[in-house]
C-alpha positions as CSV (number, residue, x, y, z in Angstrom):
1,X,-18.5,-2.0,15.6
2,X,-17.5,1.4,16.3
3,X,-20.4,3.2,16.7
4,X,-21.9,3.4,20.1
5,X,-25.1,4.8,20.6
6,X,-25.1,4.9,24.3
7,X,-23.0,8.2,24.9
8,X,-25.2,10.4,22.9
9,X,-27.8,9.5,24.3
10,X,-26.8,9.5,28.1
11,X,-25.5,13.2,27.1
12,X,-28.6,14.5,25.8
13,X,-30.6,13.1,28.9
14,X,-28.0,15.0,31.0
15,X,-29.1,18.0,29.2
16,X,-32.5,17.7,29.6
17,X,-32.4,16.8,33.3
18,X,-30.5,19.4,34.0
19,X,-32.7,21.5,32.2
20,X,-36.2,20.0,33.9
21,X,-34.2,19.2,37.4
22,X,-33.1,23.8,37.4
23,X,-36.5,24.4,36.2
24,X,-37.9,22.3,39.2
25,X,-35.9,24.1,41.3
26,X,-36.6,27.5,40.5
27,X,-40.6,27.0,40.5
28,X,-40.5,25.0,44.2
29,X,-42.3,28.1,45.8
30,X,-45.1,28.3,43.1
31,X,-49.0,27.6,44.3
32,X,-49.9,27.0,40.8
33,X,-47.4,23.8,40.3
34,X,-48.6,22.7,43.9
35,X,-52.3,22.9,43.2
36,X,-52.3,21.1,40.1
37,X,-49.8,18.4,41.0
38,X,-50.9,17.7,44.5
39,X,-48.0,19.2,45.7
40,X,-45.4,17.1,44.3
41,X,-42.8,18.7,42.4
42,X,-43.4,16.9,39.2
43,X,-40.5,18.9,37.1
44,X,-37.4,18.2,39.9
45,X,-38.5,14.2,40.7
46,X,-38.5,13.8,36.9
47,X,-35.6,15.6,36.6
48,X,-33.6,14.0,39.1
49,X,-35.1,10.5,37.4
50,X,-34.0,11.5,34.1
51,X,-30.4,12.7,35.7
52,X,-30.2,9.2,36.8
53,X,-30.9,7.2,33.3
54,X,-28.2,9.3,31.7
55,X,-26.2,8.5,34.4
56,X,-26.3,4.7,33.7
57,X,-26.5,5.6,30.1
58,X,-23.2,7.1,30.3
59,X,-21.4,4.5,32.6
60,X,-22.6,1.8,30.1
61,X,-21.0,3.8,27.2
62,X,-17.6,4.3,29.3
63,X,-17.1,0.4,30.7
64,X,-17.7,-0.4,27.3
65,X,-15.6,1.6,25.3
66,X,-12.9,0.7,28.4
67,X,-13.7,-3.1,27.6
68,X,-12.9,-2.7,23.6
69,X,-9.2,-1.1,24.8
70,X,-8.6,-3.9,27.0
């Protein structure tokens, strides 16, 4: 098969935890995110969360298009 969905998708995670992780970032100081989220930053841990699944995403897409050369 030569189609592998895996890279795709780990890309467009990337994107959107980048995204979410510099929109966490740039609201940190706000009292409205903190009030309604018990002060968690919501937008950066899911960010950073989502960062990390298209991380994994796209190190399963490179060992196994490295495994089909070999």
């Amino acid at each position: 098969m030569g189609f592998d969905i895996k890279f795709p998708i780990g890309l467009m995670f990337a994107i959107l935890g980048l995204l979410l992780t510099g929109y966490g970032l740039a609201t940190s100081g706000s009292e409205l995110y903190a009030i309604h989220s018990l002060g968690i930053n919501i937008n950066l841990w899911w960010g950073l969360a989502i960062l990390v699944f298209s991380a994994v995403m796209l190190l399963l897409s490179w060992r196994s298009s490295k495994a089909k050369t070999d």
